[in-house]
C-alpha positions in Angstrom: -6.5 8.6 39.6 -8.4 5.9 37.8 -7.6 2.3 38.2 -6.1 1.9 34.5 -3.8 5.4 35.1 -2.5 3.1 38.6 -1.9 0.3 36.4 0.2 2.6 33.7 2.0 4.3 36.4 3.3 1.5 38.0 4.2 -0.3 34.7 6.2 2.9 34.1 8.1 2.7 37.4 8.9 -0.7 37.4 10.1 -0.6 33.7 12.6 2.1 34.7 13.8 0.7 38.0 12.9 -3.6 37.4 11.1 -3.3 41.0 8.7 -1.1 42.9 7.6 -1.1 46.6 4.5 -1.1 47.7 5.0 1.7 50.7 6.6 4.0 48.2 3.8 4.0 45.7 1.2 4.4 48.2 2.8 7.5 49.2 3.4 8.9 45.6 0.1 8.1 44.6 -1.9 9.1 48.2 -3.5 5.9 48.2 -3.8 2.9 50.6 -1.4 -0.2 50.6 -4.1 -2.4 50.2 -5.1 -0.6 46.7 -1.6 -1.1 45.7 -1.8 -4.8 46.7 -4.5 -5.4 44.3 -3.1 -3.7 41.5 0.0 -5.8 41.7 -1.9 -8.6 42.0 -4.4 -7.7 38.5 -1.1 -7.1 37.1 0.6 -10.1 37.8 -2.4 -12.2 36.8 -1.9 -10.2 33.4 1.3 -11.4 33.5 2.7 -7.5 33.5 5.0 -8.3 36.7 5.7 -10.8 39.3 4.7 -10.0 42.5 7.0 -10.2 45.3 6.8 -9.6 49.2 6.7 -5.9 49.9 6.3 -5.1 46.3 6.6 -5.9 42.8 9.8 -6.8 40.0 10.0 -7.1 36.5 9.2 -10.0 33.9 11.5 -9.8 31.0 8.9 -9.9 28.3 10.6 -12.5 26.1 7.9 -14.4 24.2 7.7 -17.8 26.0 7.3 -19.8 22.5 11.0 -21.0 21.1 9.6 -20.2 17.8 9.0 -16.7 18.9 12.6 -16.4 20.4 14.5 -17.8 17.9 15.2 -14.7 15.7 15.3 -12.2 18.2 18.4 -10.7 19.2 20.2 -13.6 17.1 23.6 -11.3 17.2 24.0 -10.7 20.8 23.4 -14.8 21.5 26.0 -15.3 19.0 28.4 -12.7 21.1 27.2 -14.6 24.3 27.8 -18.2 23.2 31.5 -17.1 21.6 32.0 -16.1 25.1 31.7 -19.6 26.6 33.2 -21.7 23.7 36.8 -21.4 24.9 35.7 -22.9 28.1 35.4 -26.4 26.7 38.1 -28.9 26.1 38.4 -31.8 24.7 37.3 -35.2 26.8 34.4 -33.1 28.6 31.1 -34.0 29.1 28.5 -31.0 28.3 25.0 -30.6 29.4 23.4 -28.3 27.3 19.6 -27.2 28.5 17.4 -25.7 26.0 16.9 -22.3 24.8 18.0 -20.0 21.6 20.7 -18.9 22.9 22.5 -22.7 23.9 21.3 -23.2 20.2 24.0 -21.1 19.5 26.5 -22.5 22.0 25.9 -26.1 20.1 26.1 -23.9 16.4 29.8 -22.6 17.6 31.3 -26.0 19.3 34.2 -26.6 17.1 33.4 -29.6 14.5 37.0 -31.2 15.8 36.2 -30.9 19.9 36.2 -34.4 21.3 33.3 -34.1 23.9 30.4 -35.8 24.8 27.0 -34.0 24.9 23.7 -34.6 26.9 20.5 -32.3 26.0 16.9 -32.4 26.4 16.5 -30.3 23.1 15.6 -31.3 19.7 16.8 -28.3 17.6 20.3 -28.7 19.9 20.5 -32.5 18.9 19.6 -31.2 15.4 22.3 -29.3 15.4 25.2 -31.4 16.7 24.1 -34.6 14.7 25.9 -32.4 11.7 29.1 -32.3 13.9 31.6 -35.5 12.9 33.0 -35.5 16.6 30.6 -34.6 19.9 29.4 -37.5 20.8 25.5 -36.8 21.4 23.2 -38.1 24.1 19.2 -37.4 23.7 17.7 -37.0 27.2 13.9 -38.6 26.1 10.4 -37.7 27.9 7.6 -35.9 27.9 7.5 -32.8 25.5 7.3 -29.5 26.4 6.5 -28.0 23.0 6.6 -24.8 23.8 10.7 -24.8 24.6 11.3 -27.3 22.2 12.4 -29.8 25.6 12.0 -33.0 26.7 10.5 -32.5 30.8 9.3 -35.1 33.3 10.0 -38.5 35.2 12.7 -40.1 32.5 14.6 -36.8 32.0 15.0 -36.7 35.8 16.1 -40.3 36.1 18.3 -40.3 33.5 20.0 -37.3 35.0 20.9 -39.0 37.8 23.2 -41.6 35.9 25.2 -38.4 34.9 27.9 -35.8 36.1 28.4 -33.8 33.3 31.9 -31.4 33.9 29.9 -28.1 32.6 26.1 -27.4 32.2 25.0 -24.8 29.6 21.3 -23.6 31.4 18.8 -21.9 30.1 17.7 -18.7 31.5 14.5 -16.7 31.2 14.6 -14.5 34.1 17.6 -13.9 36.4 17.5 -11.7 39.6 20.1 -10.2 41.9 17.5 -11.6 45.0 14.8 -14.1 43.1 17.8 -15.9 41.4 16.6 -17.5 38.6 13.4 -18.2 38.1 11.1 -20.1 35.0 7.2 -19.5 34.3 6.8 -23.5 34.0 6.8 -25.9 37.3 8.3 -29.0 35.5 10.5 -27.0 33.5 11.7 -25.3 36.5 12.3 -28.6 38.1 14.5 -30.5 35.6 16.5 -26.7 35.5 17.2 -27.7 39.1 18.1 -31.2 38.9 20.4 -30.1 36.0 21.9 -27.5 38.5 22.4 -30.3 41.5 24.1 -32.7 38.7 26.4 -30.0 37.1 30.1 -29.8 38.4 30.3 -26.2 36.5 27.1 -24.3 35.7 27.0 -21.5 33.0 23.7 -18.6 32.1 24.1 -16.9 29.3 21.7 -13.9 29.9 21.2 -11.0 27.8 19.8 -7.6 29.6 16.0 -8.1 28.6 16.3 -11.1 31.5 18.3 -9.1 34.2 15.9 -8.1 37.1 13.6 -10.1 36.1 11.7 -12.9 37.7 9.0 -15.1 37.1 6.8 -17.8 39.2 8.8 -20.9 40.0 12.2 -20.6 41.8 15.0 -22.6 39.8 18.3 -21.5 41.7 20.0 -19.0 43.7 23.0 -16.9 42.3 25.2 -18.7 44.2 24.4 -22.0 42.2 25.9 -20.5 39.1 29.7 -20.3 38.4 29.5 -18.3 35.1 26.9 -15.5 33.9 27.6 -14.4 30.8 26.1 -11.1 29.2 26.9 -8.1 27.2 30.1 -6.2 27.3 28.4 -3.1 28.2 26.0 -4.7 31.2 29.6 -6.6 33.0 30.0 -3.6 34.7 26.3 -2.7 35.7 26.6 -6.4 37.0 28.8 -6.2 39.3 28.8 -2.9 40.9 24.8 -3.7 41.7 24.8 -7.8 42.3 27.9 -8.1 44.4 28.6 -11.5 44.5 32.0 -12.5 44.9 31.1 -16.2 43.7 30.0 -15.3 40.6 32.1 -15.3 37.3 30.9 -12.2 35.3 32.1 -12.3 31.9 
């Protein structure tokens, strides 16, 4: 089998199953480990999959430019962020991360809720500077024009004067063993200092990110309270990520 047939097979598998081993293709295929080990490697350098010990898992394919994002799928993050809306109440304090689909968590906050809201994201802040109530905190720093974020030192700091009641994260890639995981390391790192700050932690996460994973670790399942997805993916959920922590809705 050529090299480029390898490379279609085993984007085939792992787009069925979201991960592969590396014993198990080396016996399907009658080739050594070692050859596997460097086609997983091509292929994550492609960005095709991410690499993992023993083996390969998915990446969800979701264009990494906001831009890109934003009218994709716009009717399941509406269903998503209806989901989560009830949760809020007035007097709490909200920390909404970027993405499309907190864009839509921000669109549905009632105009009348009496909250306050800290966010890193310009179209967020565009959003609820239309709303009479929320009161609306800009976390300033370096851009990240790619999400649409503010990143770096300030965003960090300024975290730390906070303890927002819920945290609204955004979420790429989510994984019943990698957790959840972000392609960027700074992004990545103000996910986790949101996480550490957060009393309550939400993920919306529609099935192109489930069993998916990317380069730089963000959290563990156990760090979120809430994942919300698609009616029809609750059970699949639950019955194969078992854990009793999480709020599956």
């Amino acid at each position: 089998m050529l090299k480029e047939e390898r490379h279609q097979y085993i984007l085939n598998r792992i787009n069925r199953n979201y991960r592969i081993y590396i014993t198990a293709l080396s016996t399907e295929l009658g080739i050594s480990d070692d050859t596997i080990r460097r086609d997983l490697a091509e292929l994550d350098e492609k960005g095709l999959l991410t690499k993992v010990h023993g083996g390969a898992i998915a990446r969800s394919g979701i264009p990494v430019e906001f831009t890109e994002r934003l009218n994709t799928d716009v009717v399941t993050k509406q269903q998503l962020a209806a989901k989560v809306i009830p949760l809020f109440n007035d007097g709490d304090v909200l920390l909404i991360d970027g993405g499309t689909s907190n864009l839509e968590v921000a669109r549905q906050l009632p105009p009348d809720l009496r909250i306050s809201v800290y966010t890193n994201s310009f179209p967020i802040v565009d959003v609820l500077m239309k709303h009479p109530d929320p009161e609306v905190i800009f976390l300033g720093g370096k851009v990240f024009p790619s999400s649409q974020v503010t990143v770096g030192i300030s965003v960090f700091q300024a975290l730390q004067t906070i303890r927002p009641d819920w945290l609204v994260l955004g979420v790429s890639n989510i994984h019943p063993q990698q957790g959840i995981t972000a392609p960027d390391r700074e992004e990545a790192m103000i996910k986790r200092c949101m996480i550490d700050r957060a009393k309550k932690r939400i993920a919306l996460v529609d099935s192109h990110k489930l069993n998916t994973a990317e380069v730089y670790n963000v959290a563990s399942l156990n760090d979120i309270d809430y994942l919300v997805t698609e009616d029809d993916k609750i059970d699949y959920v639950k019955e194969h990520w078992k854990n009793e922590r999480l709020i599956i809705m």
